[in-house]
C-alpha positions as CSV (number, residue, x, y, z in Angstrom):
1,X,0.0,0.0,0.0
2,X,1.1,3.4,-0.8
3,X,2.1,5.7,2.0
4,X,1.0,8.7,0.3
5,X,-1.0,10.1,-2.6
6,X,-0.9,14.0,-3.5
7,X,-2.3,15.4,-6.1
8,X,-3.4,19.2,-7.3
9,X,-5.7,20.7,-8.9
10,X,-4.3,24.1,-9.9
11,X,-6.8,27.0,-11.5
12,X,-4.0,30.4,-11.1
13,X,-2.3,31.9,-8.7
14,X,-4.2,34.3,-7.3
15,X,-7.5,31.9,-6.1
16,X,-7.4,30.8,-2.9
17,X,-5.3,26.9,-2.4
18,X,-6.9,24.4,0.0
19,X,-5.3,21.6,1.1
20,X,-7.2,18.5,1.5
21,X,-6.1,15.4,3.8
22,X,-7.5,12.1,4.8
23,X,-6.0,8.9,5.1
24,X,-7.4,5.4,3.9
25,X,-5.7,2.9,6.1
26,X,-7.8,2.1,8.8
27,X,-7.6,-0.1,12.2
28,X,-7.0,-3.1,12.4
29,X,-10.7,-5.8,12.2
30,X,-10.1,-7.9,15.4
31,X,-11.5,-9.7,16.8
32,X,-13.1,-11.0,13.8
33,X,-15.8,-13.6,16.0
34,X,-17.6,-10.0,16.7
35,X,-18.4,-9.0,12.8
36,X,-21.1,-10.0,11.7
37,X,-20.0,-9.8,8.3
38,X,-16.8,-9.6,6.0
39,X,-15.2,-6.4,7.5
40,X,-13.7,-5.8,4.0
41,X,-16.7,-6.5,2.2
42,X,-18.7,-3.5,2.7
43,X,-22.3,-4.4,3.6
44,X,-25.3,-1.8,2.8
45,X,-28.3,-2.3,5.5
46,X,-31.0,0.2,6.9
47,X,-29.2,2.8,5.0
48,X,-26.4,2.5,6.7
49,X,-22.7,1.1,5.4
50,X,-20.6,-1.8,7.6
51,X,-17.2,-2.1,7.3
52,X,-13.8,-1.2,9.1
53,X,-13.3,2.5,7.8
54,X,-16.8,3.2,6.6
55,X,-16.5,6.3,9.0
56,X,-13.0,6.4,9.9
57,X,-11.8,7.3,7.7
58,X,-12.8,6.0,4.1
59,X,-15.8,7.4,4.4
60,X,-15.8,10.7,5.3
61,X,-12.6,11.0,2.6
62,X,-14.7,10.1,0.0
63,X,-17.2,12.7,1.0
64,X,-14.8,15.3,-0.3
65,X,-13.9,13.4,-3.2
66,X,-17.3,12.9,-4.4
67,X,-17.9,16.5,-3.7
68,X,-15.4,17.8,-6.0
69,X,-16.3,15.4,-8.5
70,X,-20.0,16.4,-8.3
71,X,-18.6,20.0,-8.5
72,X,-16.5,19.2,-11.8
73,X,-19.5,17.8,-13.3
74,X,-21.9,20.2,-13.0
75,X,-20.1,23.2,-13.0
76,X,-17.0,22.5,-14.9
77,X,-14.7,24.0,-12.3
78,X,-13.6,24.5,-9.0
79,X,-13.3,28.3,-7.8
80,X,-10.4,27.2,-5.6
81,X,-6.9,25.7,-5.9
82,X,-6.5,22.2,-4.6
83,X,-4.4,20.3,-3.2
84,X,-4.6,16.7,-1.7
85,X,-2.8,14.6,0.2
86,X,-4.3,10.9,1.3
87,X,-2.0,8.5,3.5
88,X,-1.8,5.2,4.4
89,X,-0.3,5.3,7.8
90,X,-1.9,7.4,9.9
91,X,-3.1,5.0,12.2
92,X,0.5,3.9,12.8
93,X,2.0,6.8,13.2
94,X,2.4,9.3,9.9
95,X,5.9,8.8,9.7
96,X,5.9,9.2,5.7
97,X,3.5,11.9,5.7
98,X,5.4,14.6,8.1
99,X,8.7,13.7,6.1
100,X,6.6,14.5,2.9
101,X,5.1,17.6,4.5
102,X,8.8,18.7,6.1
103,X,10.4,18.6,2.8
104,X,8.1,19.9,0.3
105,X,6.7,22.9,2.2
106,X,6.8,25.1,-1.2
107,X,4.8,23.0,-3.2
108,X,2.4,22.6,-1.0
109,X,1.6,25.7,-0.1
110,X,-2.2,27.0,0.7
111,X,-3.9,29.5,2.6
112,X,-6.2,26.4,5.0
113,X,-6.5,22.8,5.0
114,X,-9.9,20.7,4.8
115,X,-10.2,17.2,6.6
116,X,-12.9,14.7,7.4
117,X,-11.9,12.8,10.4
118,X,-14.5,14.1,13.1
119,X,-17.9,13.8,14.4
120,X,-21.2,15.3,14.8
121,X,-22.5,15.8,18.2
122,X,-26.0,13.8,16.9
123,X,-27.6,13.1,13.6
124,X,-28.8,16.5,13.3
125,X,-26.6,18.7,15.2
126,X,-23.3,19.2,13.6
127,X,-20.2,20.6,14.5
128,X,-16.8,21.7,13.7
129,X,-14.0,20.5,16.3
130,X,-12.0,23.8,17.1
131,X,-9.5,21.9,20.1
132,X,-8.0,18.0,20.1
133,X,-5.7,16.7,22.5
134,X,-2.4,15.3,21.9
135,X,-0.9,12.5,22.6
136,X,2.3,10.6,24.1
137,X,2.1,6.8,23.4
138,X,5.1,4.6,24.3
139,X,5.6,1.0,25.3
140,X,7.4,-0.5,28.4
141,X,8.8,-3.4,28.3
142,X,10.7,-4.8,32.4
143,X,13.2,-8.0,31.8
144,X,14.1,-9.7,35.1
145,X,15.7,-13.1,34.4
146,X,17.2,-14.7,31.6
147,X,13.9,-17.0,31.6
148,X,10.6,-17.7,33.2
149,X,11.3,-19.1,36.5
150,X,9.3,-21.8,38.6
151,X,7.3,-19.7,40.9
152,X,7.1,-22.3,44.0
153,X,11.1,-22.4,43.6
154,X,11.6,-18.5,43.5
155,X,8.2,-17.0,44.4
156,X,9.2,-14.3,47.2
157,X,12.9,-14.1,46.3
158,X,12.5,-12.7,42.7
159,X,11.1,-9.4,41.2
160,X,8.1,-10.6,39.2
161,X,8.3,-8.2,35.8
162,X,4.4,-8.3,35.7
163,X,3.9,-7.4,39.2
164,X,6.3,-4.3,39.0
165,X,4.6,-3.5,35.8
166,X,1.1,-3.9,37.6
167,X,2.5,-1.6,40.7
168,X,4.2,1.1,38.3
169,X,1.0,1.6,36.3
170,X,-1.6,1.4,39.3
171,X,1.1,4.1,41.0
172,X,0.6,6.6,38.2
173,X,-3.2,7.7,39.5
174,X,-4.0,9.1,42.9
175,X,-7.6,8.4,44.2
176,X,-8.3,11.9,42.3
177,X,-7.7,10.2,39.1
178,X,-5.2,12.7,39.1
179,X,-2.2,11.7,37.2
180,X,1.1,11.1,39.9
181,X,4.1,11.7,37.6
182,X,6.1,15.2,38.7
183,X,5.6,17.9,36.8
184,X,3.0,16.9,34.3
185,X,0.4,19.4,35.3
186,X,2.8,22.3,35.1
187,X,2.1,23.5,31.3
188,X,-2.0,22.6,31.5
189,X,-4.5,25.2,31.6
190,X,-6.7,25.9,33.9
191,X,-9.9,26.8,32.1
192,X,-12.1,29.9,33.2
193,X,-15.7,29.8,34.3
194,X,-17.1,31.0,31.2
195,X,-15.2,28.7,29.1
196,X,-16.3,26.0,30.9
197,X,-19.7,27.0,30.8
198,X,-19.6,27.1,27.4
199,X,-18.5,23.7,27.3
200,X,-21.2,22.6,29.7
201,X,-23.8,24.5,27.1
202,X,-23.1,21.7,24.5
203,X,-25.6,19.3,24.1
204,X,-24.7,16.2,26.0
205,X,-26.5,13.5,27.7
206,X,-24.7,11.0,29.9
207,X,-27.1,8.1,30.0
208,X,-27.0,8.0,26.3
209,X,-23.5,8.6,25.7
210,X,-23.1,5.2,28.4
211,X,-25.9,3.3,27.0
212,X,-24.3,3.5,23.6
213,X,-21.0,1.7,24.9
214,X,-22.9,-0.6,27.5
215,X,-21.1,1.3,30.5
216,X,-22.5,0.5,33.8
217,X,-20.7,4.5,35.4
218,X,-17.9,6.3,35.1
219,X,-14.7,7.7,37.1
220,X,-13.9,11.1,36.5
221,X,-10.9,13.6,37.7
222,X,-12.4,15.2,41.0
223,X,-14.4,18.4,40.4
224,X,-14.7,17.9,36.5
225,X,-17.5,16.7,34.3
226,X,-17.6,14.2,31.6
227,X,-16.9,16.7,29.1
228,X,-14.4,18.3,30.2
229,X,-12.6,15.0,31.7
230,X,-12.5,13.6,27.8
231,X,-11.8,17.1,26.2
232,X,-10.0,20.1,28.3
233,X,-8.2,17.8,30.7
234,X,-5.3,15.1,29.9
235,X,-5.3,11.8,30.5
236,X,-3.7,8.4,31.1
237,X,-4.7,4.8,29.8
238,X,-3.0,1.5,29.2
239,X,-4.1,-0.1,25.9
240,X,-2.3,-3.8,26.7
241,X,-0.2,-5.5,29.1
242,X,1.7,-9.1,28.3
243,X,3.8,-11.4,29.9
244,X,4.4,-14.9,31.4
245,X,1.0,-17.6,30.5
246,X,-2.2,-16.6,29.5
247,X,-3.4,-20.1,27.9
248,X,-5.5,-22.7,29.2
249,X,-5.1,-24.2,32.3
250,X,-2.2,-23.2,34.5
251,X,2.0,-22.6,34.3
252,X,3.0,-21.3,37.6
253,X,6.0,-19.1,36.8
254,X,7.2,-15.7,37.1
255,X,8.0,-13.9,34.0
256,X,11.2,-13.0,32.5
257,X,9.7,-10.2,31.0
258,X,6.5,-8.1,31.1
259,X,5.3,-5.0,28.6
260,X,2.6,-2.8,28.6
261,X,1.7,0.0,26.0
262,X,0.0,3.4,27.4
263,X,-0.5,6.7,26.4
264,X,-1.1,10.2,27.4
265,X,-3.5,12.6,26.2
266,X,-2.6,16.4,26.2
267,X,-3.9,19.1,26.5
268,X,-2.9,22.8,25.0
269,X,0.7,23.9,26.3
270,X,1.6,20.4,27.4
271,X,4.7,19.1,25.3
272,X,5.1,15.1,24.1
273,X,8.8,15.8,24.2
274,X,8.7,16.9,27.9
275,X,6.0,14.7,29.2
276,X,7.5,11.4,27.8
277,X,10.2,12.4,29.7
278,X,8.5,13.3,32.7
279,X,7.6,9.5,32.2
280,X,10.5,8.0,31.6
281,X,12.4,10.2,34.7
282,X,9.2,8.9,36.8
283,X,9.3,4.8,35.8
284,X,13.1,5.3,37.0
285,X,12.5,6.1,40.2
286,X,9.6,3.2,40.7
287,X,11.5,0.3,39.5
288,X,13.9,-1.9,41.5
289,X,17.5,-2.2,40.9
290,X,16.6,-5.9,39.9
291,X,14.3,-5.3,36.6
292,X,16.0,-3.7,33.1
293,X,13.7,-1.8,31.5
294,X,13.2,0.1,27.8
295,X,10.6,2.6,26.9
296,X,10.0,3.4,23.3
297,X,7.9,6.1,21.9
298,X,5.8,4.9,19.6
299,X,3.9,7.8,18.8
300,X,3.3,11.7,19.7
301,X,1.4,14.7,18.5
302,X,1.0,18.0,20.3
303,X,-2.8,19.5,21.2
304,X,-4.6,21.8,18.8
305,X,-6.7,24.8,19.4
306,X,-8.1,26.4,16.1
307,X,-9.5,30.2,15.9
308,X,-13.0,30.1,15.1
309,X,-12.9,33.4,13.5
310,X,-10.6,32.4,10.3
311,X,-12.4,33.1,6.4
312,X,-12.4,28.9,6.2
313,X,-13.7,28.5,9.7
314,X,-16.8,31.1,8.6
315,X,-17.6,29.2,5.2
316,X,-17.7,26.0,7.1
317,X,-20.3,27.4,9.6
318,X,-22.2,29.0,6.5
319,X,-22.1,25.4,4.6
320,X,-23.0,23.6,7.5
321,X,-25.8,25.8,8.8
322,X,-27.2,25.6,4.8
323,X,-27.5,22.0,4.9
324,X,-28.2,20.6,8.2
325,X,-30.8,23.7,9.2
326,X,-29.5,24.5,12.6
327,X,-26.0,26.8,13.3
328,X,-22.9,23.9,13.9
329,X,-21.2,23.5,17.7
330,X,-17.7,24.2,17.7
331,X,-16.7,21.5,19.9
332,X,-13.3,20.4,21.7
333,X,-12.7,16.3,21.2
334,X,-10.6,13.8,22.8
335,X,-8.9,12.4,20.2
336,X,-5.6,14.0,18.1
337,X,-5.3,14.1,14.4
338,X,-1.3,14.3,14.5
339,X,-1.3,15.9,10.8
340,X,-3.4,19.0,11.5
341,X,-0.3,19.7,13.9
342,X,2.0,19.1,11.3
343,X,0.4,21.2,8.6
344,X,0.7,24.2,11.3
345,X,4.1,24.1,12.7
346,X,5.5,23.5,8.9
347,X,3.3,25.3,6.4
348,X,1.4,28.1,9.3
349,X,-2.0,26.9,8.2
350,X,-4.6,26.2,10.5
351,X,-7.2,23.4,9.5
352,X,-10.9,23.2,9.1
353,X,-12.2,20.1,10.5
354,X,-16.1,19.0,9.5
355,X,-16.5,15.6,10.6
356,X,-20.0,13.8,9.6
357,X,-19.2,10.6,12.3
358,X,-21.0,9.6,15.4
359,X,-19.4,8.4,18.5
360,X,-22.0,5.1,18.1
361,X,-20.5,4.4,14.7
362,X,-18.3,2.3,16.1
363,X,-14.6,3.6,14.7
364,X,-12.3,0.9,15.9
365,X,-14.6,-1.4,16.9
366,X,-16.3,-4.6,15.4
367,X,-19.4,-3.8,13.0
368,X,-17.6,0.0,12.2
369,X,-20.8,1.3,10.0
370,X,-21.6,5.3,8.8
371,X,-24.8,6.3,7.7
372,X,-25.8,7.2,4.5
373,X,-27.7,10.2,5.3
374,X,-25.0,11.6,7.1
375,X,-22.8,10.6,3.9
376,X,-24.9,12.3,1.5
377,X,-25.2,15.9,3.8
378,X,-21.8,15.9,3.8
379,X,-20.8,15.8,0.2
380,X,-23.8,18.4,0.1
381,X,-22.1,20.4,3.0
382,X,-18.3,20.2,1.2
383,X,-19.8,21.5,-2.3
384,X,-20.9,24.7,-0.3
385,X,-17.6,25.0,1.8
386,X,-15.8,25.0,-1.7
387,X,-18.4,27.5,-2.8
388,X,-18.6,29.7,-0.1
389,X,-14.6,29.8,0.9
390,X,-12.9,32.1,-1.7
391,X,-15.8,34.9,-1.4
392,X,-15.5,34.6,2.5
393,X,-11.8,34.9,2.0
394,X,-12.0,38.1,0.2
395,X,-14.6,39.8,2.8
């Protein structure tokens, strides 16, 4: 698979350039026993598409392909310069796209960039994510012995790796949920009240939002909501821990070696170079003399916080507000689009980011599905950004 394609399409010099990004690589199906179809064989039912990257992020990339091709054919021409970049790695890491983007900052110059990797806040309420977190994810790996040892003949004279791992990771919240490694919360914000009431104003409903995901309750940072706990406020999770047996029956041993991969979301001001090692300073000082370790990073991307008062970001309220009847939300998310980081710390351009997803779409997950109505609104919604965009630019 190709790591990248670019292409342009160039009108003059003087229209506006936007540059247009989404990736086509997508997670990985596992476990398969929970499809209930072929996750590569797309499956069309109640209006609604099922397959791993119907939403994240095949289709909502061919939303803004199918809108410039539905502008070509009926009108012959695009008002704006274009220029698009699709990759194949962005749910590994990007590595080929910020190389691409680091060394060819001339030719692909534009005044904003245009992506589809978001979500709505509900079918018909629509919104623009202005704010993502970054993120710092790594993997630990603790070696103890040269080989897995018999537990009754070294049980409570040897470090167990997994153990150490367990304590090390279970050390790293206090009983505020607050994260424990020094100096993490010196670059966060602290939000004011009207910011977070703005927050609070956007429509939310917790029994839903747990319903959809089969949650029985929650456990949030002390003195913080939902919201603000997933967007304005970092966070810490371990996506996998391995070592010694996990088969059937039982092998009493203790591990030679133990591994775990976290990461870190961040918040605006806080750096993946300094946190990771804030981390690595912090799992120095927890481990015994007796355990090796090595931690790799495996990925990082700083936070994002867009102005909501740029020409782009006013043609996508217009274009939005057109089709779905209602004014979008800007809204601060959880997740980190590494790129949209990249295109502003190499090329100064800040992106406009229109997502047609819902959280119950199931991105990652078995069954991954996007709805057609959703699909259709937003090629409908991209025609009118494109339209809209170089006569906001001028005003």
């Amino acid at each position: 698979m190709h790591p990248i394609v670019y292409a342009e399409y160039m009108i003059n010099k003087s229209a506006p350039t936007v540059l247009i990004y989404g990736h086509y690589d997508v997670q990985p199906p596992d476990p398969l026993d929970l499809w209930e179809t072929d996750p590569f064989e797309p499956r069309i039912s109640k209006n609604t598409i099922f397959a791993r990257g119907a939403v994240d992020d095949k289709g909502q990339l061919f939303i803004i392909l199918k809108a410039i091709e539905t502008l070509l054919k009926t009108e012959g021409k695009l008002n704006s310069n274009l220029k698009i970049i699709l990759e194949g790695e962005e749910e590994c890491g990007s590595k080929s796209l910020f190389e691409f983007i680091e060394n060819n900052k001339e030719k692909l110059k534009a005044e904003t960039a245009l992506a589809c990797d978001t979500a709505m806040i509900s079918q018909d309420k629509p919104a623009i994510t202005i704010s993502l977190r970054g993120i710092v994810y790594a993997e630990l790996l603790l070696k103890g012995s040269n080989q897995d040892l018999h537990s009754g003949v070294y049980g409570g004279a040897i470090e167990n790796p997994l153990n150490v791992l367990s304590r090390v990771i279970a050390g790293m919240h206090d009983d505020h949920l607050r994260i424990t490694i020094p100096g993490f919360y010196d670059d966060v914000v602290e939000h004011s009240e009207n910011e977070r009431q703005m927050l609070a104003e956007t429509p939310f409903n917790e029994r839903e939002w747990l319903d959809t995901i089969g949650s029985r309750g929650t456990k949030i940072e002390d003195g913080y909501s939902i919201m603000e706990a997933t967007t304005i406020r970092p966070s810490f999770d371990v996506h996998g821990m391995w070592g010694g047996y996990s088969g059937e029956g039982g092998k009493p041993i203790i591990p030679a070696e133990a591994g775990a991969k976290l990461s870190f979301r961040l918040v605006p001001r806080q750096q993946p170079g300094k946190i990771f090692e804030a981390l690595k300073s912090y799992i120095e000082t927890q481990l015994p003399d007796a355990l090796q370790y090595k931690l790799r990073l495996l990925n990082n991307a700083e936070p994002v916080l867009i102005d909501t008062e740029l020409p782009a970001m006013k043609s996508a309220v217009d274009a939005l507000k057109t089709v779905f009847k209602t004014k979008p939300y800007f809204i601060r998310t959880g997740g980190s689009l590494p790129v949209v980081t990249a295109l502003k710390k190499h090329l100064n351009i800040d992106s406009v980011l229109i997502g047609f997803g819902l959280e119950s779409d199931g991105l990652h997950s078995p069954n991954e599905h996007f709805g057609l109505d959703r699909f259709r609104k937003g090629i409908e919604a991209v025609i009118r950004f494109f339209k809209n965009y170089p006569q906001e630019r001028i005003n």
